[in-house]
N, C-alpha and C positions, 0 to 999 in steps of 0.2 A: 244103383249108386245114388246119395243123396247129396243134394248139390245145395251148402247155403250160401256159397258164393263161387261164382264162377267168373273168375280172370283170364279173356281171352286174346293171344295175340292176332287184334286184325287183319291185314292185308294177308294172314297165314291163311283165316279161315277163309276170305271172301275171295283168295283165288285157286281154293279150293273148291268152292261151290262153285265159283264161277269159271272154269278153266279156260275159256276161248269165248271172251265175251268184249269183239272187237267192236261190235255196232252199239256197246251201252258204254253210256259213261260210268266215271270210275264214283261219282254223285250218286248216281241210282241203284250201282251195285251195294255203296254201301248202303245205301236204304234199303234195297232188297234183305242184305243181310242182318241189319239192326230190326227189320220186320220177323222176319224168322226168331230171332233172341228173346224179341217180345211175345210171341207166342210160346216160345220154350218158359218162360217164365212164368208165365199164366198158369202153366200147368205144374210146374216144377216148384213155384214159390218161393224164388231164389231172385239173389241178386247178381245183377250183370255188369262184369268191366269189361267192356270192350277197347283194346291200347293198337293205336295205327303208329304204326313212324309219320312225323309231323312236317319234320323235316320246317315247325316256326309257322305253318299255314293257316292254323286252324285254332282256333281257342276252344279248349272241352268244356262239356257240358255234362246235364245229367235231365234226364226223364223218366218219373216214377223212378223204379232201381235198375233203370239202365244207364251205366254210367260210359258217357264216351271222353277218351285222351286220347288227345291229340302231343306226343311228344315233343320235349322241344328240339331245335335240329340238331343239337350235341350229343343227343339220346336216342338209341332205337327202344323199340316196343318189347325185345329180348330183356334187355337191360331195366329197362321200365319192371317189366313185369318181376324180373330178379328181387331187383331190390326191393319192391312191393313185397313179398312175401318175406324178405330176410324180416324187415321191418314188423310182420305183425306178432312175432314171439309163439304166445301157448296157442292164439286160435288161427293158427296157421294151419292147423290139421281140417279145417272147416272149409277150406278154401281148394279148387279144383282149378286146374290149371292144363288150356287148350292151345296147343300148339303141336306142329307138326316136327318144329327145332329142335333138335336130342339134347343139343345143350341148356336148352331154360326146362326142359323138363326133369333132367338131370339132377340140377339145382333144385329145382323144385322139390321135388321128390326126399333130396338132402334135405331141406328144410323143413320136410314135415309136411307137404301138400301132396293132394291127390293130383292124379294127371294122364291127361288124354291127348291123342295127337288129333287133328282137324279132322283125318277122317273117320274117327271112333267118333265124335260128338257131331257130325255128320250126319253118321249111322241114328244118333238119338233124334236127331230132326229129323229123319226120317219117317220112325217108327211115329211120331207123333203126328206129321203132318198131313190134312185132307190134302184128296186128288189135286181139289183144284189151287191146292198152293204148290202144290210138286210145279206144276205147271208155272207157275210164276215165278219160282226158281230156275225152271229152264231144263228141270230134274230127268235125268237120263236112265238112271238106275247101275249108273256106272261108279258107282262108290260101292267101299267095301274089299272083297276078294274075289270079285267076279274073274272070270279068265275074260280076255281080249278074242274076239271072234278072228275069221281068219281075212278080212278086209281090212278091220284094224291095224292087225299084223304086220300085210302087206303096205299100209298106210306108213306107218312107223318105218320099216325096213328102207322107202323109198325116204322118207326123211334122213334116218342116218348115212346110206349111201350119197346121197348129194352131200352131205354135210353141214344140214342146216342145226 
């Protein structure tokens, strides 16, 4: 797939990568993950919007073509992203669109963009990334369609039964 822009819902993907990452702050993750995007880049030769709920905290930025929003707090990142594509007309078709939400992809897709959920573009930082960045992702090999081992299982089964 060729990506010349890719608009991604934030906090979608980074706790996706990041699923239980109690001892990092929520600062590092996102630099963990704004690292990653940069090297998807590198090689992809595309540009990056990355959109967080802002929830008013954060004023955006941009570096090289990584563009980071920060939304304001009347706005989530769903929304954000919506209207961003309503808005760009004919080169809407150019634009790839990362979230795991069925309804911005939905939209999306209405509108003429391409679209992936977090763990499809996931799977592409995968394929791209050396060992020693797997590791500084924290990378498990637990994305994708793996099945769940039988420790897992039991893991999960003793969560639902308490009720957590």
């Amino acid at each position: 797939m060729t990506h010349n822009e890719v608009v991604i819902d934030g906090y979608n993907l980074l706790y996706k990568l990041f699923p239980a990452s109690a001892e990092t702050t929520l600062d590092e993750l996102r630099g963990k993950t704004e690292t990653a995007l940069r090297r998807f880049q590198l090689r992809h030769k595309c540009s990056i919007t990355i959109v967080y709920d802002g929830s008013g905290i954060r004023d955006s930025c941009c570096s090289s073509k990584l563009h980071t929003i920060y939304t304001a707090s009347s706005k989530t990142a769903d929304a954000w992203i919506i209207d961003y594509v309503k808005s760009l007309n004919t080169s809407r078709k150019m634009v790839t669109i990362v979230s795991s939400d069925r309804e911005v992809s939905l939209y999306g897709k209405a509108y003429g963009a391409k679209s992936l959920t977090s763990e499809e573009f996931i799977g592409l930082l995968e394929k791209m990334t050396l060992p020693e960045f797997r590791n500084d992702l924290n990378y498990n090999g637990k994305f994708g369609n793996d099945f769940l081992d039988s420790s897992e299982v039991m893991k999960w089964k003793r969560l639902f039964e308490n009720g957590k």
